[in-house]
N, C-alpha and C positions, 0 to 999 in steps of 0.2 A: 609214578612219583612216590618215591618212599616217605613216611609220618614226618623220618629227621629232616629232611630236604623242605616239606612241607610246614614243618613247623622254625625253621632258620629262615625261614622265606617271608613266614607271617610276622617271624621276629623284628626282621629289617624292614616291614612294611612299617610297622609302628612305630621304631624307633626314627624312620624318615620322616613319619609325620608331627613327630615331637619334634622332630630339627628342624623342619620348616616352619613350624609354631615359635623357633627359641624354647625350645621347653624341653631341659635335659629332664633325664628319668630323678635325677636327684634334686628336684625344684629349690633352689635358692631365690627366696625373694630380695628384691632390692629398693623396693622404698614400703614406705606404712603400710601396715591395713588396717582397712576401714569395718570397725566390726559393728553393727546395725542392730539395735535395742528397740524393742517397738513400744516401749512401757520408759516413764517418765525414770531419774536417780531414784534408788534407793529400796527400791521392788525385788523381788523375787530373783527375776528376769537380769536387773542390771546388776544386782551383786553378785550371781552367777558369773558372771562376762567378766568385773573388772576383777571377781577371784582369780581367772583364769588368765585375762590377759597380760599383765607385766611377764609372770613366766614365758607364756606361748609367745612374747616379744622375744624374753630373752634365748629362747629354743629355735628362733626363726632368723635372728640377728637382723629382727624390725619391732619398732614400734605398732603396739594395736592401738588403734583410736575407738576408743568408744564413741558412739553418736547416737542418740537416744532420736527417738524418733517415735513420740506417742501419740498413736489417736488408734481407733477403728480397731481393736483388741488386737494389735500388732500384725492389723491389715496393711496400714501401711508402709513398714519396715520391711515384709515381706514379697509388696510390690517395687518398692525401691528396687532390693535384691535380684529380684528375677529379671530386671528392666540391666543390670549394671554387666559391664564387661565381663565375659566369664575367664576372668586372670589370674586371680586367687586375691587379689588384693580388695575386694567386696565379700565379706563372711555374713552370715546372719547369723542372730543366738537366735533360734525360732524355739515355739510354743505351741504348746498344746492346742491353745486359743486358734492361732491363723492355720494352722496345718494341718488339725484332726475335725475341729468345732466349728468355723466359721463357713468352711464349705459348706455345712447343711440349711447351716443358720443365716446366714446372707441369701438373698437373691441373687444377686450379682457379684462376682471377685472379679478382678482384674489379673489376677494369677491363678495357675494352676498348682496345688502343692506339690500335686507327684509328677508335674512336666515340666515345670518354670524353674523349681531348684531342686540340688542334690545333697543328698544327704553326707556328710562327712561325719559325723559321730552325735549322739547323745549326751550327754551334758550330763544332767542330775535327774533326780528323781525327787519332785517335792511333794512329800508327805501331807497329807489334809487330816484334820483330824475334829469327828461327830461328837462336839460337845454339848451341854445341854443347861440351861440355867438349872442352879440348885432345888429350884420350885419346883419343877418338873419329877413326876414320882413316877421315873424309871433310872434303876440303877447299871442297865445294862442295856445293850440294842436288843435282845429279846424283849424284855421289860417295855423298851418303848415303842417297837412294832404293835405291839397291845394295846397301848395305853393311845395311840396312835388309830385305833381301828374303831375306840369307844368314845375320842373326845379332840376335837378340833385342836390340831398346833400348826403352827406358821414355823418356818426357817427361814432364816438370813442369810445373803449373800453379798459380794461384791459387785452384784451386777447381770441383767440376762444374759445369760452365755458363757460365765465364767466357768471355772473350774467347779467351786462350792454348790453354783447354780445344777448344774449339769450332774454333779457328786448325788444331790437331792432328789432330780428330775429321776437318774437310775433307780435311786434307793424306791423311791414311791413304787416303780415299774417291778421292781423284784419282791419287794413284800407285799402288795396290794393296798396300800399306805395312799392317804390323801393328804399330805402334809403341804400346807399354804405357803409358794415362796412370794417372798419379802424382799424384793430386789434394792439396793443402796447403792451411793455413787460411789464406791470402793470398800474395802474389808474395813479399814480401819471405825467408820461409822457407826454399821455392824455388829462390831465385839462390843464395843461402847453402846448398844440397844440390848443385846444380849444380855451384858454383866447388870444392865440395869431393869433388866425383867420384863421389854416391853415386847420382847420376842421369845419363844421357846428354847432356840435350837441353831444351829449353826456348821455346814463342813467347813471347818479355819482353815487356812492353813497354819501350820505346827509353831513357829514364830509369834504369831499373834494370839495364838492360843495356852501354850505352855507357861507362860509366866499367870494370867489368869486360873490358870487348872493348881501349881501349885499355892496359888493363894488362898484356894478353895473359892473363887467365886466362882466357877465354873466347877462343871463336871465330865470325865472325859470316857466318852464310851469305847468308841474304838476307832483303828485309822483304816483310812480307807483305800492305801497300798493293798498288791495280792502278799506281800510278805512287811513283819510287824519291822517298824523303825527304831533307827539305834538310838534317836534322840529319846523317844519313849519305850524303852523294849520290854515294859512289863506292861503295857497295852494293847490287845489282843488286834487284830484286824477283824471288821466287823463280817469277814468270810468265815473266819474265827468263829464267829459269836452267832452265828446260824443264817447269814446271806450268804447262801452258798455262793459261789465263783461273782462277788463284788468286786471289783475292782476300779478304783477312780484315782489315777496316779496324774498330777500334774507336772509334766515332764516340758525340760528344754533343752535345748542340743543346737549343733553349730551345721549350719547348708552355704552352699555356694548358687550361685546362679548354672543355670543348665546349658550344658558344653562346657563346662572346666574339664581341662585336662587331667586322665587319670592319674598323674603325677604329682599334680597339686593338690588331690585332691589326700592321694597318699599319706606327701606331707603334713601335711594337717592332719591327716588321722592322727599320725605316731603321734607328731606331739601332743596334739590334744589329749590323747590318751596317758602321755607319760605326765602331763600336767595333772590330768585330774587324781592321779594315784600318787603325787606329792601328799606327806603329810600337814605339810601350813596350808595348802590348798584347801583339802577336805577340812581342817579346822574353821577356816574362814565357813566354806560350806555350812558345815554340821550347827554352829551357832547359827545357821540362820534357817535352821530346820530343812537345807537339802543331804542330800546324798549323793554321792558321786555314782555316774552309772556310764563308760564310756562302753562305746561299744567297734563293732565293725561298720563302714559306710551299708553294708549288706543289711546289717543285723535292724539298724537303724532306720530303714527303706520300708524294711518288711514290718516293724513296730508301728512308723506312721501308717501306714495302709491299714493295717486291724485297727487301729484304734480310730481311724476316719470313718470304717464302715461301725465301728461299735454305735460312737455318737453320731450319727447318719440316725439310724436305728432308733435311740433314744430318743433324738428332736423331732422326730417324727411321732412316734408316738405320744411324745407329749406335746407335740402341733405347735411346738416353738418357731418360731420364723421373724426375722428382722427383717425392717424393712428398707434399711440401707441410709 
């Protein structure tokens, strides 16, 4: 049997299994979808989603419904997702938190990141950024790895296991740094202990940070992406500034439940993709300190995996563990 026969063969195998699904190669949906926020309005996470969705409505000719869905660092939006029909009409915006960090850090998930759902693209890339109360006498992350090694500092966070938390947990492991975290019930608290001296030090995210950094109550050493951000592009990354190969990017991106059809899932790439590379998109974005970063379903797969095993690595070493 010749390659051409063999592959016309395999062609109509797939495309019969898409007809018995209903499922043309060209996915048209025909009612909402329901797109799954595991963090409360007004976060990171959910301006991400509603940047995106009226367009990816209007590119799909449906309504997206946001439905916020917070507890368990968007453990639970993430069990929803993997629990829902895999039809396309159940997306997730997922994160850093439940798909790279939570595996280590949990005892127990009720999902599996890399079996439960599929990757459809990347989202944004949210910049964090190492600032430092003005008292603090280092003017650089050199400076403060020093100053760090001769004299007790605490950092703040939004929380064990966040992004900030995790950002600190690395930094410690890379420089040989004991810096005390100071965990808070969210960033906002945090900046507010920070600006008022009762903390050292801080990974922010960029939002929360940038308006304090030009007021000068803060000080801003470097971001802790592997490449420098547009919101701040005269501030070095702190790979930059001598932690060799640092990187602590809080990233989120858009998954389906596992068994969606390769065609839905497709669909949704392109547009997702053609959405994030709108200019009024990225604007909404960029004020809110992300970055547009879309990618392939492939590229995306292979992103969450290394960055599962990186913080695996980290909460291990720093003997982090929740207890559920």
């Amino acid at each position: 049997m010749n390659k051409s026969l063999i592959s016309r063969l395999l062609t109509s195998a797939v495309l019969a299994t898409f007809a018995a699904q209903g499922i043309a190669a060209d996915w048209q949906p025909t009612k909402p979808i329901r797109m799954l926020v595991g963090f409360a309005p007004g976060g990171g996470t959910d301006t991400t989603a509603r940047a995106m969705g009226n367009k990816l409505g209007e590119l799909l000719g449906q309504q997206i419904i946001i439905d916020n869905r917070p507890g368990a660092a968007g453990n639970i939006a993430t069990e929803i997702t993997a629990n829902a029909a895999p039809d396309g009409y159940t997306v997730l915006m997922g994160t850093i938190a439940a798909l790279a960090i939570n595996p280590s850090l949990y005892k127990k998930l009720n999902f599996d990141p890399l079996k439960d759902v599929i990757p459809v693209s990347q989202a944004v890339d949210a910049t964090n950024i190492l600032v430092v109360h003005p008292s603090v006498a280092a003017k650089n992350v050199t400076e403060l790895v020093a100053l760090a090694k001769t004299k007790s500092l605490n950092g703040g966070s939004s929380g064990v296991g966040g992004a900030g938390h995790l950002a600190l947990e690395l930094f410690n492991l890379q420089t040989g740094t004991k810096i005390v975290h100071v965990p808070y019930k969210g960033g906002g608290p945090s900046i507010v202990d920070l600006v008022a001296g009762n903390i050292n030090l801080i990974f922010a995210t960029a939002a929360s940070a940038v308006p304090h950094i030009k007021s000068g109550k803060l000080r801003a050493l470097g971001v802790t992406t592997a490449k420098r951000s547009a919101l701040v592009p005269e501030l070095p990354t702190i790979a930059e500034s001598g932690v060799k190969g640092f990187d602590a990017n809080n990233w989120y991106g858009v998954l389906v439940p596992a068994k969606t059809p390769r065609p839905i899932i497709n669909r949704l790439n392109k547009e997702i993709v053609t959405v994030l590379n709108l200019p009024d998109v990225n604007k909404i974005l960029f004020a809110s300190g992300l970055d547009a970063a879309p990618t392939t379903p492939e590229a995306f797969g292979a992103y969450i995996k290394s960055e599962k095993d990186k913080w695996e690595k980290v909460i291990k070493a720093a003997n982090l563990y929740h207890t559920n």
